[in-house]
KOLDOMI-740906 format. One record per residue: residue in three letters; x, y, z of N, C-alpha, C in turn. Coordinates in steps of 0.001 Angstrom, whole numbers, padded with zeros to 6 digits, always signed. Atoms other than C-alpha are relative to their C-alpha. Layout:
<pts>
AlaXYZXYZXYZ/...
</pts>
This chain:
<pts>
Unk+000344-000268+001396+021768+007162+013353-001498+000262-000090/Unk+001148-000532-000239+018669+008978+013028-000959-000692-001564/Unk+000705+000784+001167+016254+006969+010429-001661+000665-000056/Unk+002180-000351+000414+012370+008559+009128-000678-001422-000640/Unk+000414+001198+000856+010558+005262+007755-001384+000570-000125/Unk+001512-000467+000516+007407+006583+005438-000350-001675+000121/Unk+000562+001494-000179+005307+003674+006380-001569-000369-000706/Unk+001257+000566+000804+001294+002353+005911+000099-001456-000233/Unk-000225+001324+000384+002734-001268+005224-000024-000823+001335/Unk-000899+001268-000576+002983-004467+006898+001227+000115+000365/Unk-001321-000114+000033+006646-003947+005881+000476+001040+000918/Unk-000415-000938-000777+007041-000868+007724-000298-000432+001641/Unk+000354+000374-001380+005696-001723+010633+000693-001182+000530/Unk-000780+001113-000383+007638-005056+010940+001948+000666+000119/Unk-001378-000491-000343+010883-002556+010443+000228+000325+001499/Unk+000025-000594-000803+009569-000498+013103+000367-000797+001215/Unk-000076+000980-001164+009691-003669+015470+001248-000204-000066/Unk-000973+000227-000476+012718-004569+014566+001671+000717+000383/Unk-000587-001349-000316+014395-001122+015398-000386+000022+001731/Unk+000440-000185-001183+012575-001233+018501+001969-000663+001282/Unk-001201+000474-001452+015922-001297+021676+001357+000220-000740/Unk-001108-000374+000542+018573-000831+018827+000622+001296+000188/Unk-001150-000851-000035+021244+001193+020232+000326+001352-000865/Unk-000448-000567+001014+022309+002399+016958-000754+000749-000827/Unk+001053-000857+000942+019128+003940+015445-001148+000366+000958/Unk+000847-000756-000851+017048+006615+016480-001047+000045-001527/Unk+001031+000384+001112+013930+005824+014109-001281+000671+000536/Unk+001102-000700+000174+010746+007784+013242-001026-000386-000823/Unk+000626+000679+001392+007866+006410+011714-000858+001377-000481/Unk+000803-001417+000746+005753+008746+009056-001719-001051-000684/Unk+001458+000074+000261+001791+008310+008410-000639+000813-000583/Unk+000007-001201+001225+000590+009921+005512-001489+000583+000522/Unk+000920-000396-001108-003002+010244+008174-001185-000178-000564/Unk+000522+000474+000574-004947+008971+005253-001322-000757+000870/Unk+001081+001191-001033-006817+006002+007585-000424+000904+001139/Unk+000509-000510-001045-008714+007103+010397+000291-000292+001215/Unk-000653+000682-001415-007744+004655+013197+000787-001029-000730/Unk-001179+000524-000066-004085+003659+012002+000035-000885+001225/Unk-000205+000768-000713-002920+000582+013333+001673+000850+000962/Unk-000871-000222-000896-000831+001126+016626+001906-000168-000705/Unk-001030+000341+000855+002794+001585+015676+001308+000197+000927/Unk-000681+000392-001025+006043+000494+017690+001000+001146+000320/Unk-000710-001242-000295+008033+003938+017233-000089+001042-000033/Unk+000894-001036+000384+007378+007543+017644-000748+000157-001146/Unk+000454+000055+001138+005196+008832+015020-000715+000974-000268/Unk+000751-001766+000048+004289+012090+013228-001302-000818-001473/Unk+000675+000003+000497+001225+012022+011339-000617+000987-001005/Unk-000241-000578+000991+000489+013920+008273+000922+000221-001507/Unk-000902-000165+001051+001844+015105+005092+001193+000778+000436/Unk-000754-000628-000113+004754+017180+004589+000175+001022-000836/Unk+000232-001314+001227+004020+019566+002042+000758+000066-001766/Unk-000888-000147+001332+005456+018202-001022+001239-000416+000284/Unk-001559-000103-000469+009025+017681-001789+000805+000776+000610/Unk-000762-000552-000721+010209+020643-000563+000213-000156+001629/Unk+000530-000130-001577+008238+020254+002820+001210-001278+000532/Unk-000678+001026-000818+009962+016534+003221+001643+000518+000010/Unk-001509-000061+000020+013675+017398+002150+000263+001510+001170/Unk-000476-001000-001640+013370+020734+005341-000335-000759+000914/Unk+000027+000277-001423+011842+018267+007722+001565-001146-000326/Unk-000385+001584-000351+014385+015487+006825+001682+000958+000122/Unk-001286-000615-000574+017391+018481+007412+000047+000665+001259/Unk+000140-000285-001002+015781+020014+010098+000367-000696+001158/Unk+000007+000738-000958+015508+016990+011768+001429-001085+000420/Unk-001282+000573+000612+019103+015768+010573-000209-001438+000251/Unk+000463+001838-000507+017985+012176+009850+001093-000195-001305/Unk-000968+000565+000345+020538+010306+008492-000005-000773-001458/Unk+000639+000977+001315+018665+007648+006014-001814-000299-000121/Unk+001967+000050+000662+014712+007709+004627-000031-001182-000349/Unk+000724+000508+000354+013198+004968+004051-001478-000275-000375/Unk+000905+000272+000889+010461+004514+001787-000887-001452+000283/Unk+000335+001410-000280+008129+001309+003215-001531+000208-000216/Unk+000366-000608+000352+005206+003168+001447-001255-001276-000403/Unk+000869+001335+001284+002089+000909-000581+000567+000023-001408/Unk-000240+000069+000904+002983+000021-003592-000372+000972-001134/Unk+000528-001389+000889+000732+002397-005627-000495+001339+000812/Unk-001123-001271-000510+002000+005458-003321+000926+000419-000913/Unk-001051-000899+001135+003898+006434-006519+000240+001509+000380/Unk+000445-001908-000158+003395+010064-005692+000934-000367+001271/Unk-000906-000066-001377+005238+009759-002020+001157-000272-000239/Unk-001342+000353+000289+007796+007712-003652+000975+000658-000572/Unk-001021-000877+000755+008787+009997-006433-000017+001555+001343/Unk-000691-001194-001509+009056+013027-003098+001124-000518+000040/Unk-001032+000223-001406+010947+010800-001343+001287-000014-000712/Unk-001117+000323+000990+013142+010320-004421+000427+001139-000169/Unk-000678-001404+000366+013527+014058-005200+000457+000394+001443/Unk-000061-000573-001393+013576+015077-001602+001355-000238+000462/Unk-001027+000596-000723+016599+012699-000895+001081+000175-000804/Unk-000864-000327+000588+018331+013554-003590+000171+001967+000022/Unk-000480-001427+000226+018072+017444-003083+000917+000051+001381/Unk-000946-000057-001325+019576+016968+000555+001174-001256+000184/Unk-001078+000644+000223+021826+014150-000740+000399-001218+001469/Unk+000762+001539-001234+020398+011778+002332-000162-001473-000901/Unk+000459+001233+000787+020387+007942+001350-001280-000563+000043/Unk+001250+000577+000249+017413+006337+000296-000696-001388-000423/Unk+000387+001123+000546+015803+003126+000169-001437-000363+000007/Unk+001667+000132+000359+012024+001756-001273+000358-001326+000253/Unk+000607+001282-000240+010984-001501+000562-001386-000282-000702/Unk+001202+000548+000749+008455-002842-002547+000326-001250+000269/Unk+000553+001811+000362+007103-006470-002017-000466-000259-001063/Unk+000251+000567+001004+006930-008403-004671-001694+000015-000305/Unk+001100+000275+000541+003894-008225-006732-000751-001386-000142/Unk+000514+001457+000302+001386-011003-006957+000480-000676-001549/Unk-000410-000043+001368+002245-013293-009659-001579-001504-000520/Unk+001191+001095+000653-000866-015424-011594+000070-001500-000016/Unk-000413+001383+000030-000996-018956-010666-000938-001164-000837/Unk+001008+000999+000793-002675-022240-012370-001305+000265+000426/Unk+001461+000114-000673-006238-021882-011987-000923+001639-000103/Unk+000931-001251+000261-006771-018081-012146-000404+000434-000918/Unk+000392-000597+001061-008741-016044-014003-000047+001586-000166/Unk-000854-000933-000013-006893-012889-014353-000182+000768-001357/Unk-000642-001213+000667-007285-009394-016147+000558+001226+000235/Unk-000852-000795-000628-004295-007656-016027-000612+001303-001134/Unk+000169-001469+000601-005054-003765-016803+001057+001101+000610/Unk-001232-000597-000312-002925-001192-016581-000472+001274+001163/Unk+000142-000613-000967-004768+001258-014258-001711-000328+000357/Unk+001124-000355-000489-008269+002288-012587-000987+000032-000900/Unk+000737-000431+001450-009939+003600-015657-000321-000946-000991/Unk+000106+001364+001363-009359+000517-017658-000721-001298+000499/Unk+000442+001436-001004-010444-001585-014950-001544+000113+000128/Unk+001645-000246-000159-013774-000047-014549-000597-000309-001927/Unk+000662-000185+001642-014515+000072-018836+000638-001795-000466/Unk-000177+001909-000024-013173-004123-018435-001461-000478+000479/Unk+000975+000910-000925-016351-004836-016074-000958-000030-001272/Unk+000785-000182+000898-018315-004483-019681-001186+000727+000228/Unk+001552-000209-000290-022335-003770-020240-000659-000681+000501/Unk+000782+001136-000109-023687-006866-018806+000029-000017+001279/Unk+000592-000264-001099-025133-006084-015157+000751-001430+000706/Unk-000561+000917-000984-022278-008117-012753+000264+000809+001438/Unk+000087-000950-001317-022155-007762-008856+001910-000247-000155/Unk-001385-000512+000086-018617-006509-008382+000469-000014+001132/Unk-000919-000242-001211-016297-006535-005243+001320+000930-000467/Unk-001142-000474+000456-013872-003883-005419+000830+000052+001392/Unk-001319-000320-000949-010652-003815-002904+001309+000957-000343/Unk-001234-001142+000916-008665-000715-004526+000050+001104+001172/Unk+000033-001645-000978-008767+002068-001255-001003+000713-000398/Unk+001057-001449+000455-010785+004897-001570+000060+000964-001227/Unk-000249-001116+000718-009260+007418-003493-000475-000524-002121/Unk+000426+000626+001685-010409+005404-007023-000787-000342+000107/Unk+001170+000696+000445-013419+004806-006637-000922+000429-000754/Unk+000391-000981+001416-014981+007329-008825-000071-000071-000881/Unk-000296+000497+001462-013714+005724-011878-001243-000722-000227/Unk+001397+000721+000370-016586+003204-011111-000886+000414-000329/Unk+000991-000903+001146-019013+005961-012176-000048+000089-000833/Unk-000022+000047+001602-018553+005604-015386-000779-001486-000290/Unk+000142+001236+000259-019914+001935-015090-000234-000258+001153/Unk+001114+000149-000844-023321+002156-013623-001155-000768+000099/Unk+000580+001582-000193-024608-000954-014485+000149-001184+000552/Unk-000789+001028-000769-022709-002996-011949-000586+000406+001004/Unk-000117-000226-001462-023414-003650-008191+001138-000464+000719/Unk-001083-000086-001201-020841-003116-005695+000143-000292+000822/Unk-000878+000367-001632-019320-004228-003016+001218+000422+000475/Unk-001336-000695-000303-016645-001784-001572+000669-000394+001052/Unk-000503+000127-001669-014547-002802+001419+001079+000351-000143/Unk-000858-001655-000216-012377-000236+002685+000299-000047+001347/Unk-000581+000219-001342-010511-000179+006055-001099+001126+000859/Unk+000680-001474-000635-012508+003515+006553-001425-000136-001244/Unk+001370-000443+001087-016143+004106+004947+001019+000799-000874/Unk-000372-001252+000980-015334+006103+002117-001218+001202+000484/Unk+000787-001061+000180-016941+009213+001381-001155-000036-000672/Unk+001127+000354+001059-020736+008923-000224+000382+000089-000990/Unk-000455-000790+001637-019386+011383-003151+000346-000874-000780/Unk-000738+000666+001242-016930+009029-004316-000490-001368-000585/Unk+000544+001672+000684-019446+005709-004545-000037+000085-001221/Unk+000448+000080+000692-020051+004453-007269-001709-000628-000033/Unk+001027+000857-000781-023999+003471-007580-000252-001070+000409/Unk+000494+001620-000054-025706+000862-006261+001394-000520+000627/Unk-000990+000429-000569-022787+000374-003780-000203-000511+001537/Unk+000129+000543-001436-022447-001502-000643+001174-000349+000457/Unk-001688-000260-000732-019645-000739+001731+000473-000801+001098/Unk-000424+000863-001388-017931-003187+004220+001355+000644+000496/Unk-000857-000542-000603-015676-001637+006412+000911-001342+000762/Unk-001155+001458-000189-012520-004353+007472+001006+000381-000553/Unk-001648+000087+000445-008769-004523+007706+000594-001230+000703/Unk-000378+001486-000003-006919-007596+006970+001194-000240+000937/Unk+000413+001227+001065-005529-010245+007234-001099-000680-000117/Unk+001179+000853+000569-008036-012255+006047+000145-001542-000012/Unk+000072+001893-000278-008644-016263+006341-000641+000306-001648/Unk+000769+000630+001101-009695-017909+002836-001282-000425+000369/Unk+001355+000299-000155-012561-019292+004338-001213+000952+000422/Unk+000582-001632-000390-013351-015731+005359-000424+000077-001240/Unk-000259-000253+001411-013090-014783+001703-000831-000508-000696/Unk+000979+000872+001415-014907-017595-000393-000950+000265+000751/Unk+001330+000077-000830-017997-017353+002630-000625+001406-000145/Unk+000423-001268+000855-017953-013242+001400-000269+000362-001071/Unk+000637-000316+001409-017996-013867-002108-001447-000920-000149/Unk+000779+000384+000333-020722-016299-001871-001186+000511+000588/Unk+001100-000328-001089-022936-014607+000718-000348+001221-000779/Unk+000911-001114+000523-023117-011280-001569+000030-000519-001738/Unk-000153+000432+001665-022976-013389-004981+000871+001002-000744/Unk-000628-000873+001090-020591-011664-006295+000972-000895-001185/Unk-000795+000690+001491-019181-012353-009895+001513+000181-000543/Unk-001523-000544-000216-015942-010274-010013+000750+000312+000824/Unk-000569-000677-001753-013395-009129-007723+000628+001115-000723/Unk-001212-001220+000891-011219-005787-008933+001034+000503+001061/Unk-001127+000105-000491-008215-005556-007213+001474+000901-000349/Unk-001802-000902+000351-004652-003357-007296+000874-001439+000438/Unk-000703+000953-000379-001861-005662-007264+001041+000369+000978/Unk-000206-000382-001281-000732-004922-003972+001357-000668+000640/Unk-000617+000912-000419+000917-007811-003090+000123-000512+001216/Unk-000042-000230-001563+002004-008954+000606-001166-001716+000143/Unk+001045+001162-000165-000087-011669+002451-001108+000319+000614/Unk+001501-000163-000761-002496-009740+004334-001540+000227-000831/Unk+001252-000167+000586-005220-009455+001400+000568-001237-001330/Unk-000360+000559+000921-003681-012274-000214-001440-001288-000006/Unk+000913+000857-000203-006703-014678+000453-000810+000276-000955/Unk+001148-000533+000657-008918-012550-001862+000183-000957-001280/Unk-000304+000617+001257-006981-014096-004623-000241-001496-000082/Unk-000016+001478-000309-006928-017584-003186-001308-000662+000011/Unk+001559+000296+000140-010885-017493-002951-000219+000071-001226/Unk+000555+000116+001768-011478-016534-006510+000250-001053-000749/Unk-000511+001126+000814-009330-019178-007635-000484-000922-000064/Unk+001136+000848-000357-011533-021552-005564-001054-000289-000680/Unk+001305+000126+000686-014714-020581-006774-000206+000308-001210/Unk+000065-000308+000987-013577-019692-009866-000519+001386-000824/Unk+000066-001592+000295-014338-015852-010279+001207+000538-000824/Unk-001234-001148+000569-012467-013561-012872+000508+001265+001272/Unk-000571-001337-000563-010292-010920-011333+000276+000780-001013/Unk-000574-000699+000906-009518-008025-013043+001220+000916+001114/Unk-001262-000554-000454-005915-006927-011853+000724+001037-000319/Unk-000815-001503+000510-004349-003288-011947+001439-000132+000601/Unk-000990+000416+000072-001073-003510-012797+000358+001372+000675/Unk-000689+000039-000399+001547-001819-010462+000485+001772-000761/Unk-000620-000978+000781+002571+002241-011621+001299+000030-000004/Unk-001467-000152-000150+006158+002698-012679+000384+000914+001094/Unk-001045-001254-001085+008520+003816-009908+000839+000552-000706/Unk-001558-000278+000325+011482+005772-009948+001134-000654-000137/Unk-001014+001005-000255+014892+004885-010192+000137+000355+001192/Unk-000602-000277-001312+016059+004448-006586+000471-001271+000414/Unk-000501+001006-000250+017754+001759-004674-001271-001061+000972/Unk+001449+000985-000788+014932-001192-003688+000748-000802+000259/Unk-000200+001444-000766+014767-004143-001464-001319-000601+000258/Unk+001284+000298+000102+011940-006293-001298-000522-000840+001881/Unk+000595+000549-001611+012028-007707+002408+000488+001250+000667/Unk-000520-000683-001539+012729-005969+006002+001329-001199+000117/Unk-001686+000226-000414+015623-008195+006495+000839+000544-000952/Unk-000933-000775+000560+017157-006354+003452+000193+001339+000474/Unk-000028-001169-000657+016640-003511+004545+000483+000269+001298/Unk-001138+000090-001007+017773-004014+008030+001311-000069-000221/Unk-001459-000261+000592+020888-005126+006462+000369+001142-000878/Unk-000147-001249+000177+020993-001939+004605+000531+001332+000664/Unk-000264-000919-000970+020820+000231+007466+001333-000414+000799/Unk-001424+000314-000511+023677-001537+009230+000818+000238-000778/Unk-001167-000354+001199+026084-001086+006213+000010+001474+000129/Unk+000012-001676+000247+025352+002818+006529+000293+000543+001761/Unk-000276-001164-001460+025690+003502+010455+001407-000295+000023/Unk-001513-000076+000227+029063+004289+011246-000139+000301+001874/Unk-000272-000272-001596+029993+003957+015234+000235+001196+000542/Unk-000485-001272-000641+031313+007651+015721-000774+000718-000917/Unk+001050-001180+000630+028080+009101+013883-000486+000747+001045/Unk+000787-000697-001504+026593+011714+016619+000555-000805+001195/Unk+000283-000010-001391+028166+010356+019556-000023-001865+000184/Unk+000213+001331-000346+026949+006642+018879+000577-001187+000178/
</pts>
């Protein structure tokens, strides 16, 4: 059973392992080529886009793959809704491995916003040093709100263009220790953290430090998906894929 898994996750990558020697599935992982030095990954692996929906639904007949999975970041909306049209124009099954969103515990100090834009015009007028952990591609918004200092950390430098001023870039990919965490917010004083709600445990410390030292977060809430069929672990999803191979598919 021939399987594509759009990956970038934790989650994906823990599929990929546990595909690894299975008989029954011939699995492909996909890298949208975004990062610069992607972490090593346990099954072939094409790198790049695909040109849109049309591009994915010819490679995913070309290549006659059986079932897509979707193990994507959370705010990857854009890949998701492809993978959603894509799989429905070639009538391939489809499943989105989302992890549960963080959820606000006793002690934090939490503003939930609904995107990028709102998150930057939250940090107010009143000159605070800022930590942002949102990727690259948003950081621009912080131009608008150029009375803050920054602290960007980003798996890859960003691009100068997209700083915002008065920025200072730490390059690092998690996981992360808490004591990592509170010893970074106190070493560049920083007052806020700004954050996508991501979820997962590998940048889950960021949250666990603020709570500590008592820092607001301001939290970007989560873009609507599509409808499609979700699972929120890799063991659902494993069990997924077993319910769909069929012993006399190709041969197997």
């Amino acid at each position: 059973m021939r399987v594509l898994i759009l990956g970038g996750t934790s989650e994906a990558s823990a599929l990929g392992r546990a595909l690894i020697g299975d008989g029954r599935f011939d699995a492909t992982f996909s890298l949208a080529g975004r990062t610069q030095n992607p972490a090593r990954q346990p099954l072939p692996t094409r790198i790049g886009g695909f040109g849109g929906v049309d591009g994915l639904a010819r490679y995913l007949l070309e290549n006659r793959v059986d079932a897509l999975i979707d193990a994507t970041h959370p705010f990857a909306v854009q890949m998701t809704r492809n993978a959603a049209l894509a799989a429905r124009q070639t009538a391939i099954p489809l499943l989105v491995v989302n992890r549960p969103a963080w959820e606000k515990q006793p002690g934090d100090l939490w503003v939930t916003v609904p995107d990028v834009q709102t998150a930057a015009q939250a940090l107010g007028t009143d000159p605070r040093r800022v930590l942002l952990t949102i990727g690259q591609k948003d950081l621009s918004a912080f131009a608008s709100a150029p009375c803050h200092d920054y602290v960007i950390r980003s798996v890859d430098a960003p691009h100068p263009q997209s700083l915002p001023p008065r920025a200072e870039v730490i390059t690092a990919r998690g996981p992360f220790a808490v004591s990592d965490e509170c010893a970074l917010l106190r070493r560049h004083k920083v007052d806020l953290l700004v954050t996508k709600n991501s979820g997962g445990t590998a940048t889950l410390a960021k949250l666990v430090a603020a709570r500590l030292l008592q820092l607001p977060v301001i939290m970007i809430s989560r873009p609507a998906m599509p409808a499609v069929e979700t699972v929120a672990t890799v063991a659902e999803a494993l069990v997924w894929l077993q319910r769909r191979h069929r012993p006399d598919r190709r041969g197997v």
